[in-house]
C-alpha positions as CSV (number, residue, x, y, z in Angstrom):
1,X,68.5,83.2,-166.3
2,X,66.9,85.3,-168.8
3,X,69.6,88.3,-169.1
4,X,73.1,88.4,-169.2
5,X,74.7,92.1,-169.3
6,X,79.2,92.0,-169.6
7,X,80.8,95.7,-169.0
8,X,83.8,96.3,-170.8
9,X,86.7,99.3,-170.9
10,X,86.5,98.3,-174.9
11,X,90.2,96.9,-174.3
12,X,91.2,93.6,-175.1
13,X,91.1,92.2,-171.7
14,X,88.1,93.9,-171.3
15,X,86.6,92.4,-174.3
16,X,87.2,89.0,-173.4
17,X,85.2,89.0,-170.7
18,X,82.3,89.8,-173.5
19,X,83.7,86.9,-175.4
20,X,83.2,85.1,-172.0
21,X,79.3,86.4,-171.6
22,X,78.2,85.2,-175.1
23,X,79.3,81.7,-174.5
24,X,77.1,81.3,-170.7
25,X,74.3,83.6,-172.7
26,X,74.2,81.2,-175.7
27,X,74.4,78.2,-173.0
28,X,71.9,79.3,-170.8
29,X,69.2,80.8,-173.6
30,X,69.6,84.1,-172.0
31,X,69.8,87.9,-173.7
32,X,73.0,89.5,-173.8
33,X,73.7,93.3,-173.4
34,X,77.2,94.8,-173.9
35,X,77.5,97.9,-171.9
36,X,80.4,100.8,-172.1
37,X,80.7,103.7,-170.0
38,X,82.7,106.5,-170.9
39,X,83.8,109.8,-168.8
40,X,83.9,112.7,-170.9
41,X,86.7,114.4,-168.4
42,X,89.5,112.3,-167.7
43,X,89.9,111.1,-164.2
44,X,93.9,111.9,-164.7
45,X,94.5,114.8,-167.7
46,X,97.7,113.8,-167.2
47,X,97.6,110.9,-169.1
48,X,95.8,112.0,-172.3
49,X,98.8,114.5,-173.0
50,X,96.1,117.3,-174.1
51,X,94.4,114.8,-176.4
52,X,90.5,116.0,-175.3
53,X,87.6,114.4,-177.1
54,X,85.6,117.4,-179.6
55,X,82.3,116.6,-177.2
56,X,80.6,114.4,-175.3
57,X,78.1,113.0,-178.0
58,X,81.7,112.3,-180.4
59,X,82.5,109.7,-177.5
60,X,79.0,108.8,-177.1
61,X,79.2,107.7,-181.1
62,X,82.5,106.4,-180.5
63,X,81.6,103.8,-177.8
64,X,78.4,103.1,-179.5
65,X,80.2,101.9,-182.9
66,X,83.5,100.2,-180.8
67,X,80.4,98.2,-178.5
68,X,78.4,97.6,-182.1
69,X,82.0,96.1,-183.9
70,X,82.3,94.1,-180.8
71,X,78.7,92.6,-181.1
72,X,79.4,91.7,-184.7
73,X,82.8,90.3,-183.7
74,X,81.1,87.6,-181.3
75,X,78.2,86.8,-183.6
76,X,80.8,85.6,-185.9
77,X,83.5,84.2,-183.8
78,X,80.7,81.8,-182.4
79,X,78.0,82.1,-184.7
80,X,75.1,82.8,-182.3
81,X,71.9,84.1,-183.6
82,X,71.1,85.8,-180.1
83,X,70.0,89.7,-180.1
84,X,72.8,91.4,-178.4
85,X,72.1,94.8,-177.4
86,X,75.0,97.5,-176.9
87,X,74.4,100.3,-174.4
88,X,76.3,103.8,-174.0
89,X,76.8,105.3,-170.7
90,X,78.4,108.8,-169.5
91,X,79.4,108.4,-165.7
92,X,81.4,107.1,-163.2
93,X,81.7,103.1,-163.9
94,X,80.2,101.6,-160.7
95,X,77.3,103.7,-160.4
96,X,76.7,103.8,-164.7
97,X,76.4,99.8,-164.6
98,X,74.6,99.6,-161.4
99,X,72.4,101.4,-162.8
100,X,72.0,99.7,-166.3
101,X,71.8,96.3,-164.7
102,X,68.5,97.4,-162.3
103,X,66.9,98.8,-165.2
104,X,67.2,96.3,-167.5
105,X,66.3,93.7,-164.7
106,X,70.0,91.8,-165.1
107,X,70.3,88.4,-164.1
108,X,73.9,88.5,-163.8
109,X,76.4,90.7,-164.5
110,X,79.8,89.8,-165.8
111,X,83.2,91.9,-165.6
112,X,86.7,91.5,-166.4
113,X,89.3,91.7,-163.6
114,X,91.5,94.0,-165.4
115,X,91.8,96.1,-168.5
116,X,94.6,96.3,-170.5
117,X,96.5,99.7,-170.9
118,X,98.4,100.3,-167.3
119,X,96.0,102.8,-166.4
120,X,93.1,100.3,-167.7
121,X,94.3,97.5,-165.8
122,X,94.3,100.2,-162.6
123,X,90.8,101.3,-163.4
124,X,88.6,98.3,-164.0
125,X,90.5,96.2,-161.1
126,X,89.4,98.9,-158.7
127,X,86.1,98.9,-160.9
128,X,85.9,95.4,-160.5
129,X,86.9,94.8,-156.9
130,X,84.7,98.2,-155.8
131,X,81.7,96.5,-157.6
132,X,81.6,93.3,-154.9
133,X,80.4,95.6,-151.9
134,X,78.6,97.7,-154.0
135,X,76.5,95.3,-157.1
136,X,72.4,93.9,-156.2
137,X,73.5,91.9,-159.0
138,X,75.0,88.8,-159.0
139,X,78.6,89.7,-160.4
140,X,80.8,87.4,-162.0
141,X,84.4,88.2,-162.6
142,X,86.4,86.7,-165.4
143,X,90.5,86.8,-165.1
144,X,91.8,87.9,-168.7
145,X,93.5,84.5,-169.2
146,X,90.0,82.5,-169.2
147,X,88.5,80.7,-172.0
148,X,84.6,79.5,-171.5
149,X,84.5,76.5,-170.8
150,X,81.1,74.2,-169.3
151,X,80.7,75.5,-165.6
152,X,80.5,71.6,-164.4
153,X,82.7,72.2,-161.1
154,X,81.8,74.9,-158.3
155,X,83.6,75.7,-155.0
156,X,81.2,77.4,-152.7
157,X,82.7,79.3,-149.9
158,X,80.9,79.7,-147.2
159,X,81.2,81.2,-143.7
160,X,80.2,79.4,-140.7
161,X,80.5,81.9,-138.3
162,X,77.9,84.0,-140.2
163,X,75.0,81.9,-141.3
164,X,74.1,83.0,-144.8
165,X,71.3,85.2,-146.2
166,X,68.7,82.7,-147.1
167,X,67.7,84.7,-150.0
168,X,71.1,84.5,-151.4
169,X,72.0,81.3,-150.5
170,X,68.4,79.9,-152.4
171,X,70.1,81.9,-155.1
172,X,73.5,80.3,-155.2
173,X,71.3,77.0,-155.3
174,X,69.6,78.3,-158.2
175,X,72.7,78.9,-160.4
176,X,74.4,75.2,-159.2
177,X,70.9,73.5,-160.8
178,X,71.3,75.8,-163.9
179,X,74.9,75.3,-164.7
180,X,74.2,72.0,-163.7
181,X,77.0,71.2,-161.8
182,X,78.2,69.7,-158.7
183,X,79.2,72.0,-155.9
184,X,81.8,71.3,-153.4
185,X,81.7,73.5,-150.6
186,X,84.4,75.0,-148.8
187,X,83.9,76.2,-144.6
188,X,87.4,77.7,-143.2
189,X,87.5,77.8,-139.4
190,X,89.9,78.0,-136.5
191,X,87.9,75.3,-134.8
192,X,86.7,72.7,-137.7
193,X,86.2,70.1,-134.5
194,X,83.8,72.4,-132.2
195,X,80.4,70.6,-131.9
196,X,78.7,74.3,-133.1
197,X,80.7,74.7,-136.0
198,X,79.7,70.9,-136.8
199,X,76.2,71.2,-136.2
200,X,76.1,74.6,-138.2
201,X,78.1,72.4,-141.1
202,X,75.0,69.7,-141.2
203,X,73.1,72.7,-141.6
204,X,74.0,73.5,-145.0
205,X,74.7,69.9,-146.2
206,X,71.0,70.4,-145.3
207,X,70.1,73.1,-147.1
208,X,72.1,71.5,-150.2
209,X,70.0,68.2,-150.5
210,X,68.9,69.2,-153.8
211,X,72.4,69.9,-155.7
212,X,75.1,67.1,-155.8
213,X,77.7,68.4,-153.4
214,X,80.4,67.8,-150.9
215,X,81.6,69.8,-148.1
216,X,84.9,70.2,-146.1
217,X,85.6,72.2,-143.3
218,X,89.7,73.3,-143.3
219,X,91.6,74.7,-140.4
220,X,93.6,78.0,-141.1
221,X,93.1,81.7,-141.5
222,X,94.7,82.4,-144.8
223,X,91.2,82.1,-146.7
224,X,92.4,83.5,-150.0
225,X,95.1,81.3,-149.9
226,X,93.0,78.0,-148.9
227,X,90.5,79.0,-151.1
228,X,92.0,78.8,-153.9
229,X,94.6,75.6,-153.4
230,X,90.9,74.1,-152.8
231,X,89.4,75.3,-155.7
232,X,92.7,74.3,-158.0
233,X,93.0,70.7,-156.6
234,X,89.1,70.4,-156.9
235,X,89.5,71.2,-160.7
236,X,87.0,74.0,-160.1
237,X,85.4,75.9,-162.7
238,X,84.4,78.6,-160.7
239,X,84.4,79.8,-157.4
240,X,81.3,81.0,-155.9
241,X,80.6,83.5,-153.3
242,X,78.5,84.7,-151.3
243,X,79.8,88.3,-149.7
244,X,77.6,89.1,-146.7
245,X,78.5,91.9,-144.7
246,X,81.4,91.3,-141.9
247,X,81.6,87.9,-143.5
248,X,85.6,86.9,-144.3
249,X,84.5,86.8,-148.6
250,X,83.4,90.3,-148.4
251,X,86.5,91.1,-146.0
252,X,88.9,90.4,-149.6
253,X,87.4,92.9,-151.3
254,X,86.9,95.8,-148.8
255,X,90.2,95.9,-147.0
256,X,91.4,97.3,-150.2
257,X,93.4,94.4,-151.4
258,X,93.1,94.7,-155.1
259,X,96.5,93.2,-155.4
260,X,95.0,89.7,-154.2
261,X,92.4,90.0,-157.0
262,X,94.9,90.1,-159.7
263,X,96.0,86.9,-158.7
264,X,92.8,84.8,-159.3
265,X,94.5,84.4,-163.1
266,X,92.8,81.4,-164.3
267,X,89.3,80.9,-161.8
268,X,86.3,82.9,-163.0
269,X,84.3,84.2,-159.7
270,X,80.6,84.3,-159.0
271,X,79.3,86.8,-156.4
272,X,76.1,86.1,-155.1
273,X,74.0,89.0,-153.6
């Protein structure tokens, strides 16, 4: 993992996703770029109460300095030598760090699940969850509430009934050997007993020789739910990913239940694209 880029609203929520990013970067001898994007007309006027900014450029300058007091902030809170860069965007949010990421050849991009101000906490939710169907980027989100801590524990969800990408899949291996950690994977199925959904199970304990790992298949159709009573009584670290299209991951994020995001409060989550 050579680069590690964290997009934040500048808020404090949004910062401590940032605060997050240095700790992986420092631990996994990547780069680290802090990126800001700011809209120069308000998606609601309403809610600046006529408070306009004098020009683009003044917000420009703005989010450069606020981005360049945050760098200094992290260097000293955790006194990393790393180069941190800080990057200013105009634009929508999605398509501004989309954009970033591919051009600076990101490794993996990190996000908080929420901002702070109410209509913060609105935008980078939607940002966030809108970003899972959308990123070529591995994307890891980071609840507010989360302190880094060593990423020694992964839950892998997987979906049986939709074989995974093999490109993806090599790359959720590749994270598991550089974190280091032992994976336990979770399969959710109406029929855990049929001999197909067995035989597609051996598959991936297959595919997984290489990373220390356990797998169980649970009955049930509540896969947020599941997913993260498994992940909590596995003491897991993070949860890992990997939304394919049609797949029941991917189905979380694009039936527009943002609501069910907020309540991943305490488990970072890694999706692998």
């Amino acid at each position: 993992m050579k680069t590690i880029a964290v997009a934040t609203d500048l808020t404090p929520n949004g910062n401590q996703a940032a605060y997050f990013a240095i700790q992986l970067a420092h631990a996994q001898l990547a780069d680290l770029i802090l990126i800001n994007v700011f809209h120069f007309w308000p998606l609601n006027p309403a809610e600046t109460g006529g408070d306009f900014p004098l020009s683009a450029q003044a917000m420009h300058d703005e989010s450069q300095r606020a981005l360049n007091h945050l760098a200094n902030e992290v260097r000293e809170r955790y006194g990393s030598d790393m180069a941190i860069r800080c990057l200013t965007r105009q634009g929508h949010p999605i398509p501004a760090i989309l954009e970033v990421a591919q051009a600076e050849h990101v490794d993996l991009l990190i996000m908080s699940t929420v901002g702070s101000a109410p209509q913060s906490a609105q935008l980078m939710g939607s940002v966030a969850s809108d970003m899972v169907p959308k990123t070529h980027v591995p994307l890891l989100l980071v609840p507010p509430s989360t302190e880094y801590a060593a990423i020694d524990n992964v839950v892998l969800g997987i979906d049986l009934d939709l074989p995974p990408d093999a490109v993806v899949f090599d790359t959720a291996l590749h994270f598991a050997r550089q974190f280091g950690c032992a994976v336990d994977v979770l399969c959710i199925h109406d029929n855990p007993a049929d001999k197909d959904v067995q035989h597609r199970a051996e598959h991936i304990r297959h595919l997984m020789d290489t990373v220390p790992h356990t797998l169980t298949i649970l009955p049930g159709s509540e896969v947020y739910d599941l997913l993260l009573t498994f992940a909590h009584r596995n003491k897991a670290d993070l949860i890992m990913m990997l939304p394919q299209a049609h797949n029941w991951f991917r189905q979380i994020f694009v039936d527009g239940e943002t609501q069910r995001m907020a309540r991943l409060t305490d488990i970072p989550l890694l999706a692998i694209v």
